[in-house]
C-alpha positions as a printed Julia matrix, in Angstrom:
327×3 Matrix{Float64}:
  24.25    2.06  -12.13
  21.55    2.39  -14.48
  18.24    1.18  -13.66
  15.04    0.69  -15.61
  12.26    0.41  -12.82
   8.79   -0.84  -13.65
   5.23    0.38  -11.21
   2.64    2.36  -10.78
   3.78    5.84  -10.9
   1.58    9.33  -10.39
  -0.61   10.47  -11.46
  -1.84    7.22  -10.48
  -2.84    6.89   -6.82
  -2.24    4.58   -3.88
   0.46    2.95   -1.48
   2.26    1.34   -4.74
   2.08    4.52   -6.54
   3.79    5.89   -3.55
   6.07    3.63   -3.0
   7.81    3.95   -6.34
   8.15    7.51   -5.53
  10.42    7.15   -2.79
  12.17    4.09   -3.98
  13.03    6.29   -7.1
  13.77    9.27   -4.9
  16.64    7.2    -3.06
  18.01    5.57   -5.86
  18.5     8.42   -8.02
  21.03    9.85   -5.17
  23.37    7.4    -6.74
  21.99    5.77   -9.66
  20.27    6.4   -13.29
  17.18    6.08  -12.6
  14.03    5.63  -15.71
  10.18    4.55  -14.71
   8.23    3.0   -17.35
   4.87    2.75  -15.96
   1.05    2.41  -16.76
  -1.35    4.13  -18.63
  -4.12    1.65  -17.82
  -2.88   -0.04  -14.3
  -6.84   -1.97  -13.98
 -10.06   -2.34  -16.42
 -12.59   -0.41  -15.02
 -14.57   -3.36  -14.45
 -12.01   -4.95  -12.09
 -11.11   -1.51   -9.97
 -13.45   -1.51   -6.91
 -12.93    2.42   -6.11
 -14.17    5.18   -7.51
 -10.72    6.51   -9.82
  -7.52    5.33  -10.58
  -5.63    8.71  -10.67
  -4.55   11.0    -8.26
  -6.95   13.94   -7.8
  -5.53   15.79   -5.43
  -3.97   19.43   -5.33
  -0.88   18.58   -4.28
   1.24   16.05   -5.98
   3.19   13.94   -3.31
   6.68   13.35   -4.72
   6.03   13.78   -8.29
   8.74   12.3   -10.49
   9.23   11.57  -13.98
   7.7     8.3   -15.46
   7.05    7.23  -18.8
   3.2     5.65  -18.98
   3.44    3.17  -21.96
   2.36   -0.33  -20.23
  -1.81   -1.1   -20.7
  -3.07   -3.65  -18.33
  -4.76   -5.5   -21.44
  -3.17   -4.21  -24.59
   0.09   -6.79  -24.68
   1.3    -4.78  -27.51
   2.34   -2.13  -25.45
   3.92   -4.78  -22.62
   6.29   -5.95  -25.52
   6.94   -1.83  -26.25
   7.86   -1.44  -22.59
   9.94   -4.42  -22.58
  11.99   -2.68  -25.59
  12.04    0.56  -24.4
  13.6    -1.06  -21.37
  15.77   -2.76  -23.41
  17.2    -0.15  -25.29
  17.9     2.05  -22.19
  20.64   -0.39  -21.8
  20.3    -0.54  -18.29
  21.99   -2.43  -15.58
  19.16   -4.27  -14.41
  15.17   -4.12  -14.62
  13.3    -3.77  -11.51
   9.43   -4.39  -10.98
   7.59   -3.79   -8.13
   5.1    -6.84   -7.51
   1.7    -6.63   -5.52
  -0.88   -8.64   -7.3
  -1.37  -11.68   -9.86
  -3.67   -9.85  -11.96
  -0.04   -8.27  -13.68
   1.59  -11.79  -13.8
   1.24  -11.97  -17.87
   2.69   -8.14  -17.99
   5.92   -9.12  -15.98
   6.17  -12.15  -17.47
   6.08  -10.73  -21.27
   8.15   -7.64  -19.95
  11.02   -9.54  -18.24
  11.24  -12.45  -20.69
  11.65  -10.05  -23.31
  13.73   -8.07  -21.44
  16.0   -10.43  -21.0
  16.24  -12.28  -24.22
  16.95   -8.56  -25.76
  19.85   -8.04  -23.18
  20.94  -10.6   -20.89
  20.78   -8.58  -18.46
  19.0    -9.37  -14.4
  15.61   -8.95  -13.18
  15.05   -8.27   -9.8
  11.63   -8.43   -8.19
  10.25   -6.44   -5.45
   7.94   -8.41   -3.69
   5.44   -6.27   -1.58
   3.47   -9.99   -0.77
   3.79  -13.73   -2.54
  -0.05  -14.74   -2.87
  -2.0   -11.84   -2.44
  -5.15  -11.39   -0.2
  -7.97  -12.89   -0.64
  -6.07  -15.45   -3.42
  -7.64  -18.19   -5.49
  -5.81  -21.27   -7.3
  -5.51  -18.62  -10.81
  -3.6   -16.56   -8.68
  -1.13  -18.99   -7.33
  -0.14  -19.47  -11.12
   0.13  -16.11  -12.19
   2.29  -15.29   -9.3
   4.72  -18.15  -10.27
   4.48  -17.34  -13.97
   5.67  -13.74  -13.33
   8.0   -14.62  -10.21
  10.03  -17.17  -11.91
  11.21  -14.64  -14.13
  13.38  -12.9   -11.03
  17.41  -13.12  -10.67
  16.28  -11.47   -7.27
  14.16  -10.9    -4.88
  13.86   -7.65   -2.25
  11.37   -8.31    0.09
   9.89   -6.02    2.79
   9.31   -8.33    6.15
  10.44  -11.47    6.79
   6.52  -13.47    6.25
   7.24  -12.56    2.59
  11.05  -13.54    2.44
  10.15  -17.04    4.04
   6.99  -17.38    1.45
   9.73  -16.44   -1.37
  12.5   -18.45   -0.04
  10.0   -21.62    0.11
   8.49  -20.56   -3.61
  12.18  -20.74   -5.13
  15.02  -21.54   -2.58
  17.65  -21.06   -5.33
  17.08  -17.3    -6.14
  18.54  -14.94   -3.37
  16.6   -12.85   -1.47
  17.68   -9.34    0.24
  15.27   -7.35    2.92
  14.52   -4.21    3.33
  11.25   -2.37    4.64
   8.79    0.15    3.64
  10.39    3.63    4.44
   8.7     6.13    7.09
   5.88    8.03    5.02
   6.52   11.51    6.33
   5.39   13.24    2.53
   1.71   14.24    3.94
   3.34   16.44    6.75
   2.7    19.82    4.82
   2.93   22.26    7.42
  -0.73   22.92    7.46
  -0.51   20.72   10.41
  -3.7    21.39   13.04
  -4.8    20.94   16.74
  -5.98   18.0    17.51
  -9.19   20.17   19.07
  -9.2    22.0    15.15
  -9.0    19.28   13.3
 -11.65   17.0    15.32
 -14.02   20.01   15.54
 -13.66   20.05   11.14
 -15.04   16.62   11.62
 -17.68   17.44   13.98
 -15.98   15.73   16.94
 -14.91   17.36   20.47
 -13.14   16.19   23.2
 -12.46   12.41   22.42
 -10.15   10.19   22.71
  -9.91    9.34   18.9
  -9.12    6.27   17.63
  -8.27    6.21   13.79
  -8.65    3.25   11.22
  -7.08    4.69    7.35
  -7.45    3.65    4.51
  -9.42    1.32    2.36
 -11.98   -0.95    3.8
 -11.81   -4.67    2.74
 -12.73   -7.45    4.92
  -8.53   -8.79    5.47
  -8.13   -5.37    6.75
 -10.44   -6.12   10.07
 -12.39   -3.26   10.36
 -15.28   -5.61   11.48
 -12.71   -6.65   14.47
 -11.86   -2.98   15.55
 -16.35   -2.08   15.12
 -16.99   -5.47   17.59
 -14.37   -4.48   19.95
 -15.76   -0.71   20.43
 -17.87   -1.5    23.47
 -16.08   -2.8    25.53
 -13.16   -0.22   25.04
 -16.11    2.27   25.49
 -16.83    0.72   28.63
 -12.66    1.93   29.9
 -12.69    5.0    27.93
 -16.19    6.3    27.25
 -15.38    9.21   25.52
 -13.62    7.2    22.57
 -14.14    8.01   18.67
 -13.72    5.81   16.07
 -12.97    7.7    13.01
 -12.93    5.42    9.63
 -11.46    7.26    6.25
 -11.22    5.03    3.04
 -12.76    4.07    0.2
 -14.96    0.67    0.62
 -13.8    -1.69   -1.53
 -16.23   -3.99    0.65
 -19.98   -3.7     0.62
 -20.16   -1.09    3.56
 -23.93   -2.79    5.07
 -22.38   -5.47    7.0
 -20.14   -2.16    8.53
 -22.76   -0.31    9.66
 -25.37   -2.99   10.4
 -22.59   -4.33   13.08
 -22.52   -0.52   14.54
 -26.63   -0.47   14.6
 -26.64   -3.56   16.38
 -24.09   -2.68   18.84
 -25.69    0.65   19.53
 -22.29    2.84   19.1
 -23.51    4.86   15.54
 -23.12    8.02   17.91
 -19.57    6.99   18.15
 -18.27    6.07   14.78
 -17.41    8.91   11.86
 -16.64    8.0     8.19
 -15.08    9.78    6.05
 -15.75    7.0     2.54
 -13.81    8.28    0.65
 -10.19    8.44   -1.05
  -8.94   11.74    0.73
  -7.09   13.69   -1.19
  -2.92   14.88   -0.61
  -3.64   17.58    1.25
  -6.0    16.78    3.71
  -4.47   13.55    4.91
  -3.08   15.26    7.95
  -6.9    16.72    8.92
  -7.44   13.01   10.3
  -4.24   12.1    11.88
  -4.15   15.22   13.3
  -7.81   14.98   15.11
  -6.41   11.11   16.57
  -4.97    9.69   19.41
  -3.93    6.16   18.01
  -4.01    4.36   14.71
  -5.08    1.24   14.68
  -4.49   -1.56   12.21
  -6.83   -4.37   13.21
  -5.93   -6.72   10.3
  -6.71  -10.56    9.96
  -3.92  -10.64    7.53
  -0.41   -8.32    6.33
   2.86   -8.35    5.0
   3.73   -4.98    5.71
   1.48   -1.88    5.94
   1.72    1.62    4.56
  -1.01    3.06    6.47
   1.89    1.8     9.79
   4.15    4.0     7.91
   1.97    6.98    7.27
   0.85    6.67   11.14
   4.9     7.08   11.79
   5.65    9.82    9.68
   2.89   11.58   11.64
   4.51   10.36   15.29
   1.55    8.66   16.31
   1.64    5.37   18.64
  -0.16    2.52   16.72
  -1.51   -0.99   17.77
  -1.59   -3.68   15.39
  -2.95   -7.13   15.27
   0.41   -9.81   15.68
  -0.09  -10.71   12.05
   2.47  -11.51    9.13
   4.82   -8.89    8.95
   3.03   -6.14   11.09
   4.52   -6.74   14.1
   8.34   -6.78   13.2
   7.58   -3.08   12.59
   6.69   -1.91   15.65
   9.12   -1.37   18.57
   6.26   -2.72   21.46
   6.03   -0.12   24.11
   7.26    2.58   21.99
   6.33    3.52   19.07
   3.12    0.59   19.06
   1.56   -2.65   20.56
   0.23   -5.67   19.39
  -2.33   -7.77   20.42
């Protein structure tokens, strides 16, 4: 087939950004494959981290993408939505993560559609997205109703679509295993926690960005008492804050564990993704809420047992007793 598909490609960064580069990786085994994606993915004003593109040395999966779509020029939504068009393609595919880019697919897939009568078929990462308010429930419908189909990645989000619109069919899939970061400049775990200024402990790692769904607050009130069964534990935090980090380390002052707590605040580049994998024990994904979870597939493509909160879609993930636990 041919297939226009519509994301975030590199050199922006991030789990969506990533995503789209193995989705187009396996479909262009078989299939035509074009990416239209963003120049401008957020306004500055509305991007809590520090950059939007990809810094690092090593490009993860680079592919080609063409980067016409601005988040808030809608001239260039109704150029993507022709380019699309005049691909001729079998379908249009968008990847969908947050209402903030309901009016984009909405524009892009109407258009799209009118041009060539052709379907649109939605990949839903989530429904509503964290953290939602009532605007967000309508830009989520607005862009949504536009979808022939659905592919969903865990069954909380099926259910949430299937409720949304029970006549559109749905197909599941999941989030691949995220084995890109293992580079070969793999370390010991004793190298790679002595980098960090860490020996001998039993580490226990929390990645990527900090925001209050994600539960880091659960995993920092939880560290005595695990300290109390396994004194020589680490917690090792790497991510950018898109919360305000006081609450963080007030918590860790108060409990009188700052001698046991790294962070690494920051976006880590490519390459040194493995440093902090490779210095842990256990990943742990403490979350109040999920769909599904990159950072679980990361932690896989790395071999490392994980424990996860029995939220959403986190726990059909894990095998319990193998590969994770729950609690």
């Amino acid at each position: 087939m041919k297939i226009a598909l519509v994301g975030p490609a590199y050199p922006l960064r991030g789990g969506n950004a990533l995503f789209v580069a193995y989705l187009y990786e396996a479909l262009t085994a078989s299939h035509d494959v074009t990416v239209i994606s963003f120049s401008r993915l957020y306004p500055g004003f509305l991007f809590p981290g520090v950059r939007q593109n990809d810094v690092s040395g090593t490009a993860i999966k680079q592919h080609p993408a063409e980067h016409i779509i601005d988040c808030l020029n809608p001239f260039t939504w109704i150029a993507a939505a022709r380019r699309a068009a005049r691909l001729q393609p079998d379908m249009l595919v968008f990847t969908w993560w947050n209402p903030f880019f309901g009016p984009i697919v909405r524009t892009i897939a109407s258009l799209f559609k009118w041009m060539t009568g052709k379907p649109v078929i939605i990949i839903a990462e989530n429904v509503i997205s964290h953290e939602a308010r009532f605007v967000d429930v309508v830009l989520t419908r607005l862009a949504l109703s536009t979808a022939d189909r659905f592919l969903v990645l865990s069954n909380v989000v099926e259910e949430a679509i299937q409720k949304m619109f029970p006549h559109v069919r749905v197909f599941k899939s999941s989030l691949p295993v995220y084995d890109c970061y293992q580079t070969g400049a793999g370390l010991t775990k004793e190298a790679a926690q002595a980098a960090l200024s860490i020996s001998n402990k039993q580490v226990i790692l929390f990645f990527g960005y900090v925001r209050a769904y994600k539960g880091l607050m659960n995993l920092i009130e939880a560290l005595p008492a695990v300290l109390r069964a396994v004194p020589d534990t680490h917690l090792l935090v790497v991510g950018e804050f898109y919360d305000n980090p006081a609450p963080y380390h007030d918590a860790i002052a108060r409990l009188g564990i700052a001698g046991h707590v790294t962070f690494v605040a920051e976006y880590v580049p490519n390459e040194r993704v493995h440093e902090f994998f490779d210095a842990s024990d256990v990943v742990v994904l403490p979350y109040n809420e999920a769909t599904q979870s990159g950072i679980l597939s990361i932690a896989y493509g790395f071999a490392k047992p994980v424990i996860v909160t029995d939220v959403g879609g986190l726990a059909e993930l894990v095998d319990e007793n193998s590969t994770s636990f729950y609690i």
